[in-house]
C-alpha positions as CSV (number, residue, x, y, z in Angstrom):
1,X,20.6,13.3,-4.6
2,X,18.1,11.3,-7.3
3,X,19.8,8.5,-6.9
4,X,19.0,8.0,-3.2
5,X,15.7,8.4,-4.3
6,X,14.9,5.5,-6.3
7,X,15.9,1.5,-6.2
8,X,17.0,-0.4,-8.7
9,X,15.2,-3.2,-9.8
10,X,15.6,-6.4,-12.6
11,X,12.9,-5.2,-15.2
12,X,12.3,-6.8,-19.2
13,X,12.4,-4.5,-21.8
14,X,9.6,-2.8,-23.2
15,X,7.3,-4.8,-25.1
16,X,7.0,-4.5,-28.9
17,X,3.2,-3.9,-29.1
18,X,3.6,-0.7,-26.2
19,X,6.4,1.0,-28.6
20,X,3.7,2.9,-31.0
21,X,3.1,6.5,-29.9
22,X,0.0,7.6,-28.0
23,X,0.9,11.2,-29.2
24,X,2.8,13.4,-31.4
25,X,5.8,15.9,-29.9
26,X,4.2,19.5,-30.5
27,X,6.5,22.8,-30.6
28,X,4.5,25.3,-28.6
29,X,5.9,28.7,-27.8
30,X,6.5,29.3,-24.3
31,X,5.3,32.1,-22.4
32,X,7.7,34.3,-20.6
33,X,6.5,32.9,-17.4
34,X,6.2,29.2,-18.1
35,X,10.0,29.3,-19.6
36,X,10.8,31.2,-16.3
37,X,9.2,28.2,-14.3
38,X,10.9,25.9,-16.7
39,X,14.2,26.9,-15.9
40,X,14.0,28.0,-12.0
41,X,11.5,25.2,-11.1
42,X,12.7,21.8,-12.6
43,X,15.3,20.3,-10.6
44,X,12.8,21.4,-7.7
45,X,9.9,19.2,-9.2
46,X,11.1,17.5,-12.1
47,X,12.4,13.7,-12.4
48,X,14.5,12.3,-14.8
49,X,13.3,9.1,-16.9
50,X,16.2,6.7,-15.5
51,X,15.9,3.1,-15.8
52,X,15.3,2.5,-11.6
53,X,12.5,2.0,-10.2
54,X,11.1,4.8,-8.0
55,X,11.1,4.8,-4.4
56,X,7.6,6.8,-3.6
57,X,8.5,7.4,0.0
58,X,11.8,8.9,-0.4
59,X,11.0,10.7,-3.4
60,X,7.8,12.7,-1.3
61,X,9.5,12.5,2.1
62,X,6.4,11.0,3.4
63,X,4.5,7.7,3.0
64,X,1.1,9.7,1.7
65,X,-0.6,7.5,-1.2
66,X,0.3,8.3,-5.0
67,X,-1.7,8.7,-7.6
68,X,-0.3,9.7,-11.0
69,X,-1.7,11.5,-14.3
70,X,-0.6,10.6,-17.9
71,X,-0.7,13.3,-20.2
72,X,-1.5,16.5,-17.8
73,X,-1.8,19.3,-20.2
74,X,-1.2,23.1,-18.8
75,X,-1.7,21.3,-15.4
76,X,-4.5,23.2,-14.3
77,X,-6.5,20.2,-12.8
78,X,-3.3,18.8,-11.4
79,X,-2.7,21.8,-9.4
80,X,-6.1,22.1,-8.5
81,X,-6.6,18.6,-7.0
82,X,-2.9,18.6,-5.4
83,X,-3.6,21.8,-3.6
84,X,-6.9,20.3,-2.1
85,X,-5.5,17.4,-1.4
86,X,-2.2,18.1,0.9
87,X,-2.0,14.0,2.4
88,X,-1.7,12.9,-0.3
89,X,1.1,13.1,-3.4
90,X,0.8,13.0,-7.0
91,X,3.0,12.4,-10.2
92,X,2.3,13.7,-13.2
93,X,3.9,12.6,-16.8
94,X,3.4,15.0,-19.8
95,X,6.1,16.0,-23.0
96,X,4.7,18.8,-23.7
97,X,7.0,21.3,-22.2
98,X,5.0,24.7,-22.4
99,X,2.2,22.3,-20.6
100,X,5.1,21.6,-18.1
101,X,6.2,25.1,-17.5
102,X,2.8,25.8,-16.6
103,X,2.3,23.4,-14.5
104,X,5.7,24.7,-12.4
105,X,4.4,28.4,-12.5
106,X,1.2,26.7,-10.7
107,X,3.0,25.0,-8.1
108,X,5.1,28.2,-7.5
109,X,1.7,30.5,-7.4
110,X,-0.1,28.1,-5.3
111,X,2.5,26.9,-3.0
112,X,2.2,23.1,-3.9
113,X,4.4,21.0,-1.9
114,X,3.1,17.2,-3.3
115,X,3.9,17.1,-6.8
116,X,6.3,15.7,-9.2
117,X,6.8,15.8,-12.9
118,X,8.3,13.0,-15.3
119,X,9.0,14.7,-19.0
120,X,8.6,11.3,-21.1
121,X,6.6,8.8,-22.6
122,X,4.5,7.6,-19.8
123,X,4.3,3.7,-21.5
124,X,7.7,3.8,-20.5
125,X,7.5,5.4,-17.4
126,X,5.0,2.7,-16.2
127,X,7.0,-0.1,-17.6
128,X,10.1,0.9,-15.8
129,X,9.9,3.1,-13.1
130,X,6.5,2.9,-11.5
131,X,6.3,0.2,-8.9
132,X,3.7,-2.7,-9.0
133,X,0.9,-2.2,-6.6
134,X,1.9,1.0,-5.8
135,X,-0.4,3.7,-6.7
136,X,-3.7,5.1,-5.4
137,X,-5.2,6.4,-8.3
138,X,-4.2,7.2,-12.1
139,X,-5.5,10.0,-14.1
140,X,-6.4,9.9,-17.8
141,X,-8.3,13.6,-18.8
142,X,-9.0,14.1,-22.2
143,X,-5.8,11.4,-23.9
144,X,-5.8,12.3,-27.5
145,X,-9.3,10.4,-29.1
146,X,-6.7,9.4,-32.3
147,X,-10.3,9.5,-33.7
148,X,-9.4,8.2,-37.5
149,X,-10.2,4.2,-37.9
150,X,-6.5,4.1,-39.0
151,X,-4.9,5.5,-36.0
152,X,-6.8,3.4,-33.5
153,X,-3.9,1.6,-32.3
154,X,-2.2,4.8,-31.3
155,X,-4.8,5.3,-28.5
156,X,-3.3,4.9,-25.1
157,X,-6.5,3.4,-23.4
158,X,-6.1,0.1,-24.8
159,X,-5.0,-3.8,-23.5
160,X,-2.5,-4.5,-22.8
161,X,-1.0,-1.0,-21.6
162,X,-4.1,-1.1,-19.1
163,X,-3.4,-4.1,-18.1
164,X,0.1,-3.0,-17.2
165,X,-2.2,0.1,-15.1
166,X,-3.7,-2.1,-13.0
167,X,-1.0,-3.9,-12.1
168,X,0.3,-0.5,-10.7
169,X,-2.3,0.2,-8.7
170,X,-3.1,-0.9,-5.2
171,X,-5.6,-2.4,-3.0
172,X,-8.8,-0.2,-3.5
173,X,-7.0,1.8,-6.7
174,X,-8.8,3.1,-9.3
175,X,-8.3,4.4,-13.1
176,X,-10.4,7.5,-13.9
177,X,-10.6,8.4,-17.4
178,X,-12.5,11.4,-18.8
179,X,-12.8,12.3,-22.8
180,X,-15.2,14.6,-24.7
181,X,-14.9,11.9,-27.9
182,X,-17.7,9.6,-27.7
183,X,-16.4,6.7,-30.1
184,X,-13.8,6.4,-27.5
185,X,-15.3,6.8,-24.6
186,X,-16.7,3.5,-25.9
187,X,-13.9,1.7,-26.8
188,X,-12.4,2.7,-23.2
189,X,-14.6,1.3,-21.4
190,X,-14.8,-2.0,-23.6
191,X,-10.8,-2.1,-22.8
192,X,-11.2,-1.5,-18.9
193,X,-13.8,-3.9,-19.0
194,X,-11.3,-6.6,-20.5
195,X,-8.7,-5.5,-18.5
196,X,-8.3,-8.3,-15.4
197,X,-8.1,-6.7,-12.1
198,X,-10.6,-4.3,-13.1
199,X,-14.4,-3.5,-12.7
200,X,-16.3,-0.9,-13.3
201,X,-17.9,1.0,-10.6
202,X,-20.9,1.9,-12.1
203,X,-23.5,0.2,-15.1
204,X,-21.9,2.1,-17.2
205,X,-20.4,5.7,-17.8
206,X,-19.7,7.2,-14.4
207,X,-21.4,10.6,-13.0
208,X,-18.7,13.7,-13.2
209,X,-16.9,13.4,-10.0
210,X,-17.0,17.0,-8.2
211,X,-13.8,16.7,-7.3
212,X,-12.8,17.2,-10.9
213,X,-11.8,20.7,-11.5
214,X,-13.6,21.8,-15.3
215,X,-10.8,23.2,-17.6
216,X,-11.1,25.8,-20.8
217,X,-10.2,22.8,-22.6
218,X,-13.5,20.7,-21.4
219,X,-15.3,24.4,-22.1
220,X,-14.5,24.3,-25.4
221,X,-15.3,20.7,-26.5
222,X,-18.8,21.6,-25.0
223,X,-19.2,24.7,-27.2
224,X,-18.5,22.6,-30.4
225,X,-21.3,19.8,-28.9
226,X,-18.7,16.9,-28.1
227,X,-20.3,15.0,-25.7
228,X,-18.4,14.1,-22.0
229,X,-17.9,10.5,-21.2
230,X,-16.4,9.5,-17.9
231,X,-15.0,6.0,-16.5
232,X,-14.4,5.3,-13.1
233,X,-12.8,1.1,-12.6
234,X,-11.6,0.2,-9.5
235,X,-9.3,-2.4,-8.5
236,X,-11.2,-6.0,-8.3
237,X,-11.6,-7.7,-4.7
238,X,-10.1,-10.8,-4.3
């Protein structure tokens, strides 16, 4: 049952200046197969937004590290990287649904054992049910630039929603971000750099990591000349 799975813990409500939207809800048909995943695959795979805290080790069965993406698109990478990774679990946290389906007829194809899937806003997700000092990793690829002056706020990558990130993370965690929008590969880093708990682990922009499957989406960004920034903090020593 889900709620063996999770504790419940005394948490404050979400703050005011986390309640603008990092995205926009888009329709999307679903393909045959992605509804089919949808509807066979969820209870498997998929968590409910609840207002406990999660219990990592009794939701994976194991005590293997976490990390968790916001915002995995069609889930390609996710698969990817979970399927060469076996020790170790991840959580991913998307609302696009056809993105979600997707990601389920992966996991079915590939035989993926170590993922999970949130469908909701993953501000709130991190607020409420992710555990402090709990994760490995998180994984930001390609969040929307929001690249009008005017829409700025609505970028996720921003204090203090990354200082709530690294509060998440554990001992030798790490935020890695990855966008094809220049301006904000900018304005990230200038926010991770702000961001106690942080530091960057290189001078600047990081090297691609090739670990880091390349996606059709990244493909086409290159064929319309956006250039690739990628950001790579780690947790700070104490």
């Amino acid at each position: 049952m889900m709620d063996q799975e999770m504790v419940t813990l005394s948490k404050p409500p979400v703050p005011e200046e986390f309640r603008i939207k990092s995205y926009v809800l888009r329709g999307g048909r679903m393909s045959n197969a992605q509804r089919r995943a949808y509807e066979l695959l969820s209870s498997r795979y998929t968590i409910p937004f609840t207002g406990k805290v999660l219990d990592f080790r009794a939701l994976f069965a194991n005590e293997n590290p976490v990390t968790v993406e916001i915002g995995f698109g069609m889930g390609f990478a996710t698969a990817v990287i979970a399927q060469k990774n076996p020790e170790k679990n991840y959580l991913g946290i998307e609302v696009f649904r056809p993105g979600i389906g997707r990601l389920l007829w992966e996991i079915e194809k590939r035989g993926i054992a170590n993922i999970r899937i949130i469908e909701h806003d993953a501000v709130e997700v991190f607020t409420e049910m992710v555990p402090p000092a709990s994760l490995e990793g998180i994984h930001l690829f390609f969040p929307d630039p929001w690249p009008k002056k005017r829409h700025h706020k609505r970028r996720l990558v921003k204090r203090p929603f990354t200082d709530l990130l690294a509060r998440r993370l554990g001992p030798s965690g790490y935020i890695y971000m990855v966008t094809d929008w220049a301006d904000y590969g900018e304005w990230a880093r200038g926010e991770l750099s702000a961001t106690p708990g942080l530091v960057n682990g290189y001078e600047g922009f990081a090297p691609p990591q090739d670990w880091r499957p390349r996606t059709k989406f990244e493909a086409k960004g290159l064929q319309k000349n956006h250039e690739v920034r990628e950001l790579l903090f780690k947790t700070e020593a104490p």
